[in-house]
C-alpha positions in Angstrom: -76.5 171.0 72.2 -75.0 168.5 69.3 -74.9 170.0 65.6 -78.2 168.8 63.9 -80.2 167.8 67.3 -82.8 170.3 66.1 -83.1 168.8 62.7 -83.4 165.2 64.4 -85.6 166.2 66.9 -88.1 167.9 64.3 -88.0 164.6 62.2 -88.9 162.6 65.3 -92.1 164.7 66.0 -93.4 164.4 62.1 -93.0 161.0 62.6 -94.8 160.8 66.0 -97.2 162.9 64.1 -97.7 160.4 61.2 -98.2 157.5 63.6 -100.5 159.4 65.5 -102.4 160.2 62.1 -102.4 156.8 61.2 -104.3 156.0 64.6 -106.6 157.9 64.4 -107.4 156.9 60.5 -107.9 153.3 61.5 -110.0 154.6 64.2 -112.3 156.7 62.6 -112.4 153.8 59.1 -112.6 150.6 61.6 -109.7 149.6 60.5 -107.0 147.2 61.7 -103.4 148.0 62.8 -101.1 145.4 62.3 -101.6 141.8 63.0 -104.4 142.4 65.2 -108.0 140.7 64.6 -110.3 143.2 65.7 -110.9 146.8 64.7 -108.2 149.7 65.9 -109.9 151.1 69.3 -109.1 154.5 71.1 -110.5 155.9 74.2 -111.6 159.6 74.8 -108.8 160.3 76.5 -106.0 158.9 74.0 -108.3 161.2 71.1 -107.8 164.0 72.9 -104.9 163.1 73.2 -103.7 163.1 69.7 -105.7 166.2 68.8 -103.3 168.1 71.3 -100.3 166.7 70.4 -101.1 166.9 66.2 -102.2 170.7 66.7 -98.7 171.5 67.6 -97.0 169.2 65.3 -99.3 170.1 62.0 -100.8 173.7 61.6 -104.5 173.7 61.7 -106.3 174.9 59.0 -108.8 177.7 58.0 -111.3 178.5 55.9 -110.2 181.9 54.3 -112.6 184.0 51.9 -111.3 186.2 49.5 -113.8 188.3 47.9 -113.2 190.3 44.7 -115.8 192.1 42.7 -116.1 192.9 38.7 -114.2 195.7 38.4 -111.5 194.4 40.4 -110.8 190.4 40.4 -109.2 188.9 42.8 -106.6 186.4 41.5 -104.4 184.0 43.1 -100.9 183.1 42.4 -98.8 179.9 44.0 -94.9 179.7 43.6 -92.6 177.2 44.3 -88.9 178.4 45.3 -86.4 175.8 46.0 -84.0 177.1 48.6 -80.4 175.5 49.3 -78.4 176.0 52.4 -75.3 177.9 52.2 -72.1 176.2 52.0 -70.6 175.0 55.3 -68.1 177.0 56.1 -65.0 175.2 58.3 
């Protein structure tokens, strides 16, 4: 396997994914893609499609409840790390 293959091949599925998003926008807005005159169209079987193939490129989300009472507040806390790769070593 080349250096980097895994790297390329993750970029190519998010932007299979983003097409595939964009599809299905135009879709669902009746919208048009491109030069064409009339509305974006999809079958059944091409939206089924692109659900299977976006829920393994983009995680699905989940309602979560969190549930804290007076005494004992629940409070929630986002950080952002930046992480850098180690130095190539030669």
């Amino acid at each position: 396997m080349k250096k980097g293959s895994k790297h390329v091949d993750r970029t190519k599925a998010k932007i299979r994914a983003t097409l595939i998003i964009k599809h299905v926008e135009a879709f669902a807005l009746g919208e048009r893609i491109g030069r064409s005159k009339n509305p974006h169209q999809m079958t059944s079987a091409q939206l089924r499609a692109a659900e299977m193939l976006l829920a393994r490129a983009e995680p699905i989300l989940q309602r979560i409840t969190y549930q804290g009472d007076a005494d004992k507040p629940l409070y929630h806390r986002v950080e952002r790390v930046i992480v850098r790769s180690p130095p190539k070593r030669d």
